[in-house]
C-alpha positions in Angstrom: 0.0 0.0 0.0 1.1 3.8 -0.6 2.6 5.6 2.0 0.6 8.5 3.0 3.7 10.7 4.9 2.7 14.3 3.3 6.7 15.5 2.6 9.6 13.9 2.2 13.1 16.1 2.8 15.7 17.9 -0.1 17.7 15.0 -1.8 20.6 16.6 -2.7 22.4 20.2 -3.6 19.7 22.9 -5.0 20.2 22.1 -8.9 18.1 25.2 -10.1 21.8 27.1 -10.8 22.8 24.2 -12.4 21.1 24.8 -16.1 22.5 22.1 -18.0 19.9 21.4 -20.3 19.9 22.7 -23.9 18.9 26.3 -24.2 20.6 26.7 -20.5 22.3 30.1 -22.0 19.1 31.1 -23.8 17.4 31.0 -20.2 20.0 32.9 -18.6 19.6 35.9 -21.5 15.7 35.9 -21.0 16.2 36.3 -17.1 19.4 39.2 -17.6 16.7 41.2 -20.1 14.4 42.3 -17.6 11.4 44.0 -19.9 13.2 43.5 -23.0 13.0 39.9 -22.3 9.0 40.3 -22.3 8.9 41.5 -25.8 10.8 38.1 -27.5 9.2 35.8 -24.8 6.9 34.2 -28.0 10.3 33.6 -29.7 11.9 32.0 -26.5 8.8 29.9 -26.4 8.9 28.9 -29.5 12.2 28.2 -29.4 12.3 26.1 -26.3 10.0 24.0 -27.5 11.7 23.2 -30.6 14.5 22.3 -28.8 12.9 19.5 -27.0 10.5 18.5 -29.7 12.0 15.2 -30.4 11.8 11.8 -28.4 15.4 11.6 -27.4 15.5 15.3 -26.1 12.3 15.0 -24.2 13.5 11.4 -22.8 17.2 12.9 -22.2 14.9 16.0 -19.7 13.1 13.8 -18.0 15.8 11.3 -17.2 18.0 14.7 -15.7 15.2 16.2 -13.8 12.8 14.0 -13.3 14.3 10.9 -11.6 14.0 11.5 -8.1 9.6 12.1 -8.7 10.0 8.8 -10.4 12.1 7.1 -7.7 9.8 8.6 -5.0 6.2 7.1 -7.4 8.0 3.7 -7.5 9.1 3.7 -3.8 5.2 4.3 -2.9 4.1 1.7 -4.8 2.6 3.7 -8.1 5.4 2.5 -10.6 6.8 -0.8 -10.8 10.0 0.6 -11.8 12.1 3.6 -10.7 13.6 4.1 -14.4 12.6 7.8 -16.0 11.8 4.7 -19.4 9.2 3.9 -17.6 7.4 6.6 -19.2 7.1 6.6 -23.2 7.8 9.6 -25.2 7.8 7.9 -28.7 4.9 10.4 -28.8 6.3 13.6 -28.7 6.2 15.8 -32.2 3.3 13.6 -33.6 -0.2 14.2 -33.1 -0.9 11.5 -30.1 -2.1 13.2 -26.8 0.2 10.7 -24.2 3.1 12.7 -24.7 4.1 16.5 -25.5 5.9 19.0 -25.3 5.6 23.0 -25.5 6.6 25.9 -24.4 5.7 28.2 -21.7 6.5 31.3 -19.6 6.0 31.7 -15.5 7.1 33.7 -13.0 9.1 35.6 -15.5 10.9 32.9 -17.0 10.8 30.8 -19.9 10.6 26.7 -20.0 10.1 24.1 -22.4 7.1 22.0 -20.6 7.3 18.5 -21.2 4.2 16.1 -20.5 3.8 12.3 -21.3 1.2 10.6 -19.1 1.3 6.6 -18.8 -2.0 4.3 -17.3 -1.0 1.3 -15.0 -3.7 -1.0 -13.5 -4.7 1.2 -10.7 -3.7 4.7 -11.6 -3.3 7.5 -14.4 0.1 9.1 -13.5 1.5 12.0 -15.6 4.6 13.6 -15.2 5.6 17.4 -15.9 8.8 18.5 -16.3 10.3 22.1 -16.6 14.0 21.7 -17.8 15.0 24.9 -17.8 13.7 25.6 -13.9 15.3 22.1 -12.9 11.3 21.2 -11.9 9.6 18.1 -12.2 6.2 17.1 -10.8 3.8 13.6 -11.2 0.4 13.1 -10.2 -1.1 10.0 -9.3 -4.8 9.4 -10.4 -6.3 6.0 -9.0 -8.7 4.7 -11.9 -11.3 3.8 -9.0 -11.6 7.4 -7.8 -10.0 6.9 -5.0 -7.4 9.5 -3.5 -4.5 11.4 -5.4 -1.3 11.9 -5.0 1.5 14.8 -6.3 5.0 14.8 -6.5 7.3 17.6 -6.7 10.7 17.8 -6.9 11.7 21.9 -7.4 15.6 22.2 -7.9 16.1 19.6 -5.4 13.6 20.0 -2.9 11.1 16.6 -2.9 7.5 17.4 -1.2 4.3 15.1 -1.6 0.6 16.2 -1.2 -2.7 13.9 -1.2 -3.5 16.4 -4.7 -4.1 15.8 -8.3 -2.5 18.5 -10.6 -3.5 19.0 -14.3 -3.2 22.4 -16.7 -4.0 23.3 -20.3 -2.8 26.2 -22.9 -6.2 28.1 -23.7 -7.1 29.8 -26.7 -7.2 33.2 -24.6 -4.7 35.9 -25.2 -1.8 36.5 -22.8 0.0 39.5 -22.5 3.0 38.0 -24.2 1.5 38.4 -27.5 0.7 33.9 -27.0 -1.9 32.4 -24.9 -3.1 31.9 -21.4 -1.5 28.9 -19.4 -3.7 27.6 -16.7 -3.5 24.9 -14.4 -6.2 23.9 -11.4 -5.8 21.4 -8.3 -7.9 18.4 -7.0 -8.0 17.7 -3.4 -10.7 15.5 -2.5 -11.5 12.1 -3.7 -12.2 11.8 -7.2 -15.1 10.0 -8.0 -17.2 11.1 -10.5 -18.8 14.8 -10.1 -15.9 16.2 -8.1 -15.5 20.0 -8.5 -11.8 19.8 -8.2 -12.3 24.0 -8.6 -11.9 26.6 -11.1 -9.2 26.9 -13.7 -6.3 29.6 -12.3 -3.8 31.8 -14.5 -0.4 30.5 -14.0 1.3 32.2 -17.0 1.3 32.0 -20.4 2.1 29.2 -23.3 2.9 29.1 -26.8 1.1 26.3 -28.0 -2.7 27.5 -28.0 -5.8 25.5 -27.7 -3.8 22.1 -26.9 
């Protein structure tokens, strides 16, 4: 059975400094600009996400950022594995919904978002991550409704919660000249007819209505 302990302590060194991943300079340029950054933050976008729009780029982000989330999901019980393979990203650049990859903009910086979302016998877990931030998150859906679980590993730091986590890229206009990035949190159980509560702007996205 899952382990229910709500938060789990830092793993390791704070990795956020540590920009590794492809586009690591680009990052540092869009967080130097200031405003000016604001006005090419479409282009960033854009660019981030082409620079991760390929299976092996997408698998080689979540195997740097994502492993201890996937370590922590396996240790509980929710993956039978604690390999980042576990999850398949054959998907990403083609038209299939259980992978993708795009980019987006919070808190002032901008990130390639990766996504790939795999179904075991109990739950629905999909995994985030944020290369460029050195974040990763996973949520844990049970199939029977039953209670959630989320992940989060940010720059090192590893806290669970009993929440499930999803977002979306609207067909609204951000201020960025691209679209509005929202994401919403589930609490409770999640049987059907839950209100897991309204949609909340969280930033914006370049890859509208998806």
């Amino acid at each position: 059975m899952p382990r229910n302990d709500s938060n789990r302590g830092s793993t390791g060194p704070n990795r956020r400094s540590i920009l590794k991943a492809v586009g690591a300079s680009a990052v540092a340029g869009v967080a130097a600009a200031g405003n000016a950054s604001a006005e090419s933050a479409v282009a960033d976008l854009d660019r981030f996400e082409r620079s991760f729009a390929s299976s092996h780029r997408a698998g080689w982000a979540v195997a740097e950022h994502a492993g201890t989330v996937v370590a922590e999901l396996a240790d509980r019980g929710y993956l039978d594995t604690a390999d980042p393979s576990a999850f398949d990203l054959s998907a990403v650049g083609t038209d299939r919904e259980d992978a993708s990859v795009m980019g987006v903009w919070l808190d002032g910086e901008a990130t390639a978002q990766i996504e790939t979302v795999r179904e075991t016998a109990t739950h629905e877990i999909r995994l985030v991550v944020r290369p460029h931030l050195d974040e990763s998150y996973a949520t844990a859906k049970p199939l029977d409704g039953g209670d959630p679980i989320t992940v989060r590993d940010e720059g090192g730091d590893v806290s669970t919660s009993g929440c499930w986590t999803e977002s979306r890229c609207t067909c609204d206009p951000c201020d960025l000249n691209s679209c509005v990035y929202e994401e919403r949190t589930c609490c409770d159980g999640l049987s059907d007819g839950v209100d897991c509560g309204s949609w909340s702007d969280s930033g914006c996205c370049g890859a509208c209505c998806s």
